[in-house]
N, C-alpha and C positions, 0 to 999 in steps of 0.2 A: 671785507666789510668796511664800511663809512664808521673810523677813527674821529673823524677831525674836524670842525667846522664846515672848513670847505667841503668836503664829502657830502656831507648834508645837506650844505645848500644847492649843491649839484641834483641832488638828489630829489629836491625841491624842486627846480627848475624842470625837471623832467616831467614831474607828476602837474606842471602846472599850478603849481601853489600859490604862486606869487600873480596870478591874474586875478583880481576880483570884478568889482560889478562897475558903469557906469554913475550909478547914486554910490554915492558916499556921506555915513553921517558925520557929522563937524567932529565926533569925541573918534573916531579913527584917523581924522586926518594926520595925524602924531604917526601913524604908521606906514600911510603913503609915501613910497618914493617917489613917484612920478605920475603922472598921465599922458595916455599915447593918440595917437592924431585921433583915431575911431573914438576915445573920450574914455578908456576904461583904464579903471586907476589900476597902480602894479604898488603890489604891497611889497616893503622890505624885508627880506629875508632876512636881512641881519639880527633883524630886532622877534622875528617870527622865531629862531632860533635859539635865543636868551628867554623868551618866553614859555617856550619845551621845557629848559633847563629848568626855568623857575617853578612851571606847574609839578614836575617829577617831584622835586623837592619837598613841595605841597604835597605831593602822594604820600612820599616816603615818609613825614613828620606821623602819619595817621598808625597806629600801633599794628590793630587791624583792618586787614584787606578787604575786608567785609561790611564795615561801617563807610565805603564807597561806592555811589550808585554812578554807574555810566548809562548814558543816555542817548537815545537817539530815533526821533522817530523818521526821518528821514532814509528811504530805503537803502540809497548806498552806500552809509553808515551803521546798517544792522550786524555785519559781517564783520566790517571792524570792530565795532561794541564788543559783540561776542568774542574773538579773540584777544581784543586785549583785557575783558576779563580773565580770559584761558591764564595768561599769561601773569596778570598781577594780582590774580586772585580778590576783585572789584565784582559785585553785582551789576548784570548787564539787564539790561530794560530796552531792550528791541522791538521799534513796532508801536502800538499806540501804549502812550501813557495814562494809565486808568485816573482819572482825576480821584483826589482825597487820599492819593497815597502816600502823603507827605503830612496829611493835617487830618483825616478822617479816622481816630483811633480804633471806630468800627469794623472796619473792615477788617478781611483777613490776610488784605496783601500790603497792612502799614508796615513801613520803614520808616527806623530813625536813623537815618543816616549822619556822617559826621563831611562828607560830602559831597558833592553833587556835580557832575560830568556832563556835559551836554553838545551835542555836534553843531547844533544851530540856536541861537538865542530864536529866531521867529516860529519856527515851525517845535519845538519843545518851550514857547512861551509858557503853557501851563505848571510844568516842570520849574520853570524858574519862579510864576507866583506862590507857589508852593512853599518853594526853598524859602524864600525870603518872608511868608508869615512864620516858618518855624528858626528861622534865623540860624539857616545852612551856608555855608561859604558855595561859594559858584566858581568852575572851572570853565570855559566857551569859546568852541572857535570860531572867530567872528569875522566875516567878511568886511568890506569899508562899506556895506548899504548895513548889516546886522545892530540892531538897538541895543543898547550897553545897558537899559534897567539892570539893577538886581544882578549884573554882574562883577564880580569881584576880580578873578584873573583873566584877561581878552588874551587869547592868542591868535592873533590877524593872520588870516591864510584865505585859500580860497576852500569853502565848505558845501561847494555846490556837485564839484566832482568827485567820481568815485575814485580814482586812484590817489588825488591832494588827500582825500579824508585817511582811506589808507593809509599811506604816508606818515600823517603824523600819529597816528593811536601807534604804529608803528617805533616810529620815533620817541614817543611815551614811555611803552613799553621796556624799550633797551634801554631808555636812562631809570627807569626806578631800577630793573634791574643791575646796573649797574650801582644807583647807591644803596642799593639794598645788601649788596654782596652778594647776591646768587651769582652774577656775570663776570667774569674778567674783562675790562677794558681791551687789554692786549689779545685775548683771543676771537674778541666778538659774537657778534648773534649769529649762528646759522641755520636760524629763522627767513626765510623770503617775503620780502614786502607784498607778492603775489599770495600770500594767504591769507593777506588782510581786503583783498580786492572785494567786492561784494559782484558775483556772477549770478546774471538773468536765468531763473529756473527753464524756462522758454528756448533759451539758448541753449541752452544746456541740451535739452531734450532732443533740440533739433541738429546738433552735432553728435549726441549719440548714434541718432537714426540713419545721419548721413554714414558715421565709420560702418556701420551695422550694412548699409547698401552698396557703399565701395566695398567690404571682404564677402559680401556673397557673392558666387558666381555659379550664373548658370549650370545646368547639365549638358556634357556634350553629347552627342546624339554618336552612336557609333560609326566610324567610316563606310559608306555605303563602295559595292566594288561596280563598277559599271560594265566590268566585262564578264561581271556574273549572270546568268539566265534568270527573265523574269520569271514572277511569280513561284517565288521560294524553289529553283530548281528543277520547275515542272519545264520542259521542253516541246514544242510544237513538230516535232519532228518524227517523231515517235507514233505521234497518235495519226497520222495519215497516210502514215506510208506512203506511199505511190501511186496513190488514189489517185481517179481520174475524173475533172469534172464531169465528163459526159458523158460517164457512166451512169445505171440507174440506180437510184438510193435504194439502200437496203432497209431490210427491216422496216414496219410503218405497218398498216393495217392496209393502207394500198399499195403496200410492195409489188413493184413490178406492171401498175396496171398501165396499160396502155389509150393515151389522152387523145387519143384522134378516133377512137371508138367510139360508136354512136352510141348514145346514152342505153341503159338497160331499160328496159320496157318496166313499166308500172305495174306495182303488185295488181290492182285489179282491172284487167286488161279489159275485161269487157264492157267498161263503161266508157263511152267515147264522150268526149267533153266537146 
């Protein structure tokens, strides 16, 4: 398993992390390494990395696990949400964010949290106005187009795909464990980045169906023998013996009569037509 910086950032570059969007707002450019001919900026890893470390930190400061809302309404982010609650023992909030859950003491589903996770500052905007009337610290992985309001820690990656998002709750995850003391450094996670993947129910179904169609197979029909006698054994040879066509047919009600004989006279003979 990924020790070491380097590792990570490898690991990063695999999942596409470091690509983000063509717009970029002014308060990311700090995180920009470059721009490539097509015009879409390439966020730094280096500094994407030290941002992990520092958000863990932030986890780990929190006493309990619980007083942590991760967030995400973003679909390919709900998988990850969910397991890196599994994992650090955080409230995961997958899917739409019910508004007033942050400020509406009515309801049955308020939280006070101590703080607040989120996969994308635009699409959990309501999540972050929330945060900040009850004056929640903000965690956020922010793309170079993602608006910084009301955010407090920016971790810049790319938050658009499913496996970058992955990745980092990923990467999350194995550092609080680590400064939490559950993890040994030297032995590592052996946890797969692939469980944090968020998989299309859709697809899913339809690779089911396909294994399901490759292991049937047909019935085979039993070897037919061709030098068998049709019709189940019966033989033609038997029933004719030696019969001769130009003999006369037997049996019949006019067995035997003879066809060149003049017709039989009419029952009532004595009327002449």
């Amino acid at each position: 398993m990924a020790l070491t910086k380097e590792e990570d950032v490898q690991m990063m570059l695999v999942c596409k992390t470091h690509l983000g969007t063509r717009n970029c707002d002014y308060r990311m450019k700090r995180y920009v390494f470059r721009r490539t001919v097509d015009g879409i900026h390439i966020i730094h890893l280096g500094k994407t990395w030290e941002k992990i470390m520092v958000a863990a930190r932030v986890i780990v400061t929190i006493e309990n696990p619980s007083d942590i809302i991760v967030a995400s309404q973003r679909p390919y982010g709900s998988r990850a949400v969910l397991k890196f609650s599994q994992y650090s023992g955080a409230n995961a909030t997958a899917g739409r964010w019910m508004p007033g859950t942050l400020t509406n003491q009515i309801t049955t589903k308020y939280l006070e949290p101590r703080l607040l996770i989120v996969t994308d500052p635009r699409t959990d905007a309501q999540a972050l106005k929330e945060a900040s009337y009850a004056n929640i610290p903000v965690l956020a992985l922010c793309d170079t187009d993602s608006p910084l309001e009301n955010v407090d820690i920016a971790i810049p990656a790319n938050n658009k795909g499913k496996e970058s998002i992955a990745l980092l709750y990923w990467l999350l995850a194995r550092e609080v464990q680590y400064l939490r003391g559950t993890l040994s450094r030297t032995a590592g996670w052996d946890i797969m980045v692939d469980s944090f993947f968020w998989r299309d129910p859709e697809e899913l179904e339809q690779r089911d169906e396909e294994n399901q169609a490759s292991e049937w197979v047909a019935p085979q029909k039993p070897a037919e023998d061709w030098n068998a006698p049709a019709g189940g054994g019966d033989t033609w040879e038997g029933t004719t013996g030696d019969a001769s066509w130009d003999a006369p047919a037997t049996g019949g009600a006019g067995a035997g009569d003879d066809w060149s004989a003049p017709a039989a006279a009419p029952a009532a003979e004595g009327q002449n037509w």
